[in-house]
Every structure is written in C-alpha cells, then in structure tokens.
C-alpha positions as CSV (number, residue, x, y, z in Angstrom):
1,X,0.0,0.0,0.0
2,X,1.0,3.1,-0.8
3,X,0.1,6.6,0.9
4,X,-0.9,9.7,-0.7
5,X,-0.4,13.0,0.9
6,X,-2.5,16.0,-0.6
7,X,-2.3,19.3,1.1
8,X,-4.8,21.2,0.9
9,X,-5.2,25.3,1.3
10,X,-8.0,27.2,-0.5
11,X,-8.1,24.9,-3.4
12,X,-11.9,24.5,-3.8
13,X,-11.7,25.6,-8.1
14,X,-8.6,22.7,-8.4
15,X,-9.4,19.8,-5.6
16,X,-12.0,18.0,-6.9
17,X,-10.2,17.6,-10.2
18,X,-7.0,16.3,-8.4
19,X,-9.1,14.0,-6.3
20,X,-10.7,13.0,-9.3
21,X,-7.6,11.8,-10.8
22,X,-6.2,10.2,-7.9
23,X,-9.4,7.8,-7.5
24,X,-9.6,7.2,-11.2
25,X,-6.2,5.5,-10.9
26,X,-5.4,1.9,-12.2
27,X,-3.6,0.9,-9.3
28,X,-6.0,0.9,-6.4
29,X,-4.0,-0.6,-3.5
30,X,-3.4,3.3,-2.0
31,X,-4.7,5.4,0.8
32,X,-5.2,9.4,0.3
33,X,-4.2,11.8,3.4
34,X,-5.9,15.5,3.0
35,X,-4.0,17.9,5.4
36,X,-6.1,20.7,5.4
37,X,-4.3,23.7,6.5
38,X,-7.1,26.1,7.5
39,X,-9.4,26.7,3.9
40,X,-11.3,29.1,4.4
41,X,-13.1,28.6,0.7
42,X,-15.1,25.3,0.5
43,X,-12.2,23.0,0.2
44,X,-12.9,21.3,3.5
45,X,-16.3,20.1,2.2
46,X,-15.1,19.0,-1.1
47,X,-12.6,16.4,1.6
48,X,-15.3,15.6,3.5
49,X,-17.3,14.3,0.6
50,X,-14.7,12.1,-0.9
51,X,-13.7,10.8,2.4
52,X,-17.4,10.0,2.7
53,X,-17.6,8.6,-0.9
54,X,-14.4,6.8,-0.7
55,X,-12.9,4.5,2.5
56,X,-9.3,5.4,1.2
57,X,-9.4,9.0,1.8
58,X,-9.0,10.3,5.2
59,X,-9.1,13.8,6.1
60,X,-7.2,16.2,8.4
61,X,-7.9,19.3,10.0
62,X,-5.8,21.7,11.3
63,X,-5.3,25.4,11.7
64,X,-3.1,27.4,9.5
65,X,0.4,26.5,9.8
66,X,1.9,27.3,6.8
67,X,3.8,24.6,4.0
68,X,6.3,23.0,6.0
C-alpha cells in the first residue's frame, strides 16, 4: 500500500479535479491523506465528501500553519 499525501489550502476551483484523478487510478492498493491547513473557501467540504464517498481518503484538519 501506498500513501498519498495532498495538502490542501484554499483549493476548492482545483481539488475536486486532483481528487478525481487520484481515485480514477489503475492501481487501487493506496490510501489518500488531505491535510487541510485552514481553507477558508469550500475545500474542506469538497474532503469531507470524498472521504465520505471513498474508505481510502482520510481527512485532516488543522489550523493554518503554513507549507512545512
């Protein structure tokens, strides 16, 4: 298994597209970790539906810390 890490900052116009991508993948045997840093667009909803949808994406929330 493999682990996917996506972060995820105000990203509502470009996440579901990436998401889509990463679910549409041949190789299934994965697991998707959404670090959202704070959004304050509607990115975190977008994460909670595929985490919702999908048993391999998990989501994280966590205020604003910045890229590292």
């Amino acid at each position: 298994m493999i682990s996917i890490i996506v972060p995820v900052y105000n990203v509502e116009f470009y996440l579901k597209e990436c998401l889509e991508s990463i679910q549409k993948q041949t190789y299934t045997n994965f697991e998707v970790i959404l670090v959202n840093d704070g959004s304050t667009d509607n990115s975190q909803v977008i994460c909670e539906r595929y985490c919702q949808q999908d048993p391999r994406f998990h989501l994280i929330n966590q205020s604003n810390q910045g890229q590292s």
